[in-house]
N, C-alpha and C positions, 0 to 999 in steps of 0.2 A: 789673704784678706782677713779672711778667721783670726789670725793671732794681732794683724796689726792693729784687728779693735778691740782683741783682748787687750794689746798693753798698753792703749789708748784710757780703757776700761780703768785699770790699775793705776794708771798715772793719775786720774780724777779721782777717783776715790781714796790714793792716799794724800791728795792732794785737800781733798773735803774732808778727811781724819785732820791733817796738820790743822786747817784754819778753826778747824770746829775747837781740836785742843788749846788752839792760841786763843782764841775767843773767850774761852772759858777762866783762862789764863788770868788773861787783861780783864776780864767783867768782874772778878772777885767775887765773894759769898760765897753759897754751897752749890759744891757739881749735882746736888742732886735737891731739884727744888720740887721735883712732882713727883708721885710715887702713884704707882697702878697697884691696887687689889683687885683679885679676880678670884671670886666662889665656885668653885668649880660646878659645871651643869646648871640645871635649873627648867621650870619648866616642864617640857612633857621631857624632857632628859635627868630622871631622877637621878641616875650614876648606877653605885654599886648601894647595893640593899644589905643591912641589919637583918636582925628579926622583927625590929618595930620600929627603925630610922631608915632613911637613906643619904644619900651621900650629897645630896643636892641642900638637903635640908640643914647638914652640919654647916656644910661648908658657906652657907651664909651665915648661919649666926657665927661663927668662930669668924669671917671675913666683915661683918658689922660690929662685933667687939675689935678688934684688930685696928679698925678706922677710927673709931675713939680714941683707944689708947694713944695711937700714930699722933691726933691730932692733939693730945695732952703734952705727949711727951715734944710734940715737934710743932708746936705751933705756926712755926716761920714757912712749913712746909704743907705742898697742894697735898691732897689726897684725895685722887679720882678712884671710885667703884665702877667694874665693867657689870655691876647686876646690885640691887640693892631689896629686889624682890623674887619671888620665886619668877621667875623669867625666861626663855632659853636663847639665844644666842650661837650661830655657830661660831666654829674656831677662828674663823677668818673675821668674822664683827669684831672680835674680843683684841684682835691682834691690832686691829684697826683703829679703835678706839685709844687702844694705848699707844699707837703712835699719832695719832692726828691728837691728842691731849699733850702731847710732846715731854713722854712719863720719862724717866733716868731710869726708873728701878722696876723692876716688876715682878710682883710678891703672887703667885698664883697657892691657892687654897684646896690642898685636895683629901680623902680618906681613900684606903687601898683595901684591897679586898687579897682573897684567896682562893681557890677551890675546895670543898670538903676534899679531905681524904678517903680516898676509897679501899675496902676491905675486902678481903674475899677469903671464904674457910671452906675445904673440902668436907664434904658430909656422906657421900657413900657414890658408889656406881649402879647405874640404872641399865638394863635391859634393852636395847634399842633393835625392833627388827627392819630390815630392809633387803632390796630384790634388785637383785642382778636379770639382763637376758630378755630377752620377747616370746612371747607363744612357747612351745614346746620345752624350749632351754633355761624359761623363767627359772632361778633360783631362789629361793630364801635364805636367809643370812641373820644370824644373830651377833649382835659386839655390843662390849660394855663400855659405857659413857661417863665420865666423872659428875657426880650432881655438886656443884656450889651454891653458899649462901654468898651474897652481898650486899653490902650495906657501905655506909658513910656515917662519917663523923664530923664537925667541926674541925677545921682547920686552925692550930692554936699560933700559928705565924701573929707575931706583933712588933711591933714598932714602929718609930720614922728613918724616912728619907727625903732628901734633896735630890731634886736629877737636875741636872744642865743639858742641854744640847749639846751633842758632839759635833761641830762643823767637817772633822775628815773622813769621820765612818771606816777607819781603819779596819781591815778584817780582822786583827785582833780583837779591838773593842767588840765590834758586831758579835764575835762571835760568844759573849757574855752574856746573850739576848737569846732568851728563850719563852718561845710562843705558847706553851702550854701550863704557862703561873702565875698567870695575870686578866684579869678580865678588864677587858676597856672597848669601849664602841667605836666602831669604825670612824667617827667624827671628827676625834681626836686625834687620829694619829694622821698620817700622811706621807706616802716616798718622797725619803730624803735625796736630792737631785743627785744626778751620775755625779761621783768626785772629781771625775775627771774632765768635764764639760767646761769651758772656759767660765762661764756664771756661777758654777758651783768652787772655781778657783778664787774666782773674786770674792765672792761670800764666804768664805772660809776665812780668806785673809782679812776680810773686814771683821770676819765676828771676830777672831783669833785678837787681832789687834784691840777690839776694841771692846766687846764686852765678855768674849769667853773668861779671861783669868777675875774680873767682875764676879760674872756669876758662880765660879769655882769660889772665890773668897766669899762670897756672901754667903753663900751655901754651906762653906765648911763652919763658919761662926752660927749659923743656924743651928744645923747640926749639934754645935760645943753645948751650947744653951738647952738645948733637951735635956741633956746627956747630966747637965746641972739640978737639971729638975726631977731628974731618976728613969728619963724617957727612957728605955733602951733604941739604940739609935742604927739603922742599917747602912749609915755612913752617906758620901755623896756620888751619885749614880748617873753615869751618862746613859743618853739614847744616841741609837744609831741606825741600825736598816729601816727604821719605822721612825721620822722623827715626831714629836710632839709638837703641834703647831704653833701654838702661843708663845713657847720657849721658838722656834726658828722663824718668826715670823717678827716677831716684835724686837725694835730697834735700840736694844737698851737692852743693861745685865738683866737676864730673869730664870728666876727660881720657881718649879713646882716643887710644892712643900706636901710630903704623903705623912697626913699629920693622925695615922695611926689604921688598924683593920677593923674594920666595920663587921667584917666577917668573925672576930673573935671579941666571943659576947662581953669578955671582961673590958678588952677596948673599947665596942660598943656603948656600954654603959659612960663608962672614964669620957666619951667624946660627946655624950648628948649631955654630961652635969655641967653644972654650974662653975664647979672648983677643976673639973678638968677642962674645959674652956677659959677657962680666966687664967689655969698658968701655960695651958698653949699659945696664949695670945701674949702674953708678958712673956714669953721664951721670944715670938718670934718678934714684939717690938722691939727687945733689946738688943736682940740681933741686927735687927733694920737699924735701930741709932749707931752700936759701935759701928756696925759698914759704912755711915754716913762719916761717922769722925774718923774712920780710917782713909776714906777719900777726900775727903777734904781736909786733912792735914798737909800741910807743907812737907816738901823733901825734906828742907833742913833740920826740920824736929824728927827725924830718922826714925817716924812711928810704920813702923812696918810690921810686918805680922809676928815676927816674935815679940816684939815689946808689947803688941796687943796679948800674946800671951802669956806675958809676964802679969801685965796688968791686971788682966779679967782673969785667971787663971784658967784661959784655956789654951787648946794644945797648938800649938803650931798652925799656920793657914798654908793650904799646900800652893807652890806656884806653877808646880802642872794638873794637870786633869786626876782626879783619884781614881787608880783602878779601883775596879771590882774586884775585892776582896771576899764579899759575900755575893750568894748568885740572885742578880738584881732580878725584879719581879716582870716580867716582860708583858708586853702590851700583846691579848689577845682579840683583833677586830672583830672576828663573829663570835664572841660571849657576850653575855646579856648586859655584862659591864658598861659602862659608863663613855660618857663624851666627855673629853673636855673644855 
């Protein structure tokens, strides 16, 4: 009975894939008429912490300059904000919001942290006594102990990244996820469903089809546009055992954008000024425009991802998922980190 409304399940849904595509087909103008921004946190959920910012606080202004730009450069096009003040929201409103607004795109605004590095220097052995035995047989015992200093430093980790949702949570991919380099609150994140459950087959195959190679494209030309502006860039980064709610919840391509470390003072700085917010926000509008002219181009003008990177001079758009080439920042639920 299980399977026959599993592929009942699949027959509908790729049956509301065709009409939705043919729809769009026939309607003309652009696939993508509304666009979701999302500040990450807010609220009594300040995120991850500076020395004198937090991550709630960037991520609005850099998410209210971003809705300007959008709405300069893109006139014809909606632009909904899921927070426009300091506000909190859990994951599930935000996701909500952006579908019941009936968004295409969804641009999520975030800063990444680190943990200090920890040190430790041997300084000399100390005398330690202790006693074996009871009553009569008591002994005393001496042994030497190593004494350590420890301290911490700043963590000098910087740059961006793009993550997508992984819909198969391959034990491969998974196993690129590491819980001890990342600090995020438990809010944010969420178990990603058994892969193997019939619901978690259908969702797969919908995102797959329908907005996974989306959000990989969009993500990879984000990316390119840092990389233009001198960002050093940690490439595009899936989540897997843990997924991120906003990106698996929301029914349209979506990108969380870790638009630098909060945790490394020199970013810090670069992400509360004026001129590093103005060209984070012109990196990711221009991003959002060429992703719009690349989906809404016709087949027949054969504008696909290399002629985009012919054009814009950037590199290639991948048409599978990017490994993890460097080891992505993993989402830690009990650190004092951040919600999304």
């Amino acid at each position: 009975m299980r399977r026959v409304q599993y592929i009942i399940a699949v027959i509908l849904l790729n049956a509301l894939f065709f009409s939705s595509t043919l729809a769009q087909t026939r309607g003309g103008g652009s696939k993508i008429k509304t666009i979701i921004i999302d500040a990450g946190h807010g609220g009594t959920d300040p995120g991850a912490r500076g020395r004198y910012s937090t991550e709630a606080q960037i991520t609005l202004e850099i998410s209210l300059k971003l809705e300007q730009e959008l709405k300069t450069l893109l006139p014809d096009t909606r632009i909904v904000m899921t927070r426009t003040t300091d506000v909190f929201h859990n994951v599930r409103e935000k996701a909500a919001i952006a579908n019941s607004q009936g968004g295409d795109l969804f641009v999520c605004i975030h800063v990444n942290a680190a943990p200090p590095i920890r040190h430790k220097e041997f300084l000399r052995y100390k005398t330690v006594t202790y006693y074996t035995g009871k009553g009569k047989k008591r002994k005393k015992h001496t042994r030497k102990e190593p004494v350590y200093r420890t301290w911490t430093t700043p963590n000098p980790r910087k740059g961006t990244s793009s993550y997508v949702f992984a819909a198969d949570r391959s034990d491969e991919k998974a196993s690129g996820i590491l819980d001890d380099e990342r600090f995020e609150s438990a809010s944010e994140v969420e178990d990603v469903p058994d892969p193997s459950s019939p619901e978690a087959v259908i969702k797969s195959r919908l995102w797959s089809q329908k907005f996974f190679k989306g959000s990989v494209r969009f993500a990879s030309i984000i990316e390119t546009e840092f990389t233009e502006v001198g960002r050093p860039s940690l490439g595009v980064l899936q989540r897997n055992e843990k997924g991120i709610w906003v990106l698996q919840a929301t029914n349209m391509p979506a990108v969380l954008i870790e638009t630098g470390f909060i945790t490394n003072q020199e970013e810090e700085d670069y992400l509360n000024s004026d001129s590093g917010q103005k060209e984070m926000v012109e990196a990711i509008a221009k991003a959002v425009v060429k992703y719009k002219t690349l989906v809404d181009a016709p087949r027949s003008s054969n504008l696909d991802s290399s002629t985009t990177s012919k054009n814009s001079k950037s590199t290639p758009l991948p048409s599978k998922p990017v490994r993890n080439t460097e080891k992505p920042i993993a989402v830690m639920p009990s650190s004092t980190k951040k919600s999304l």
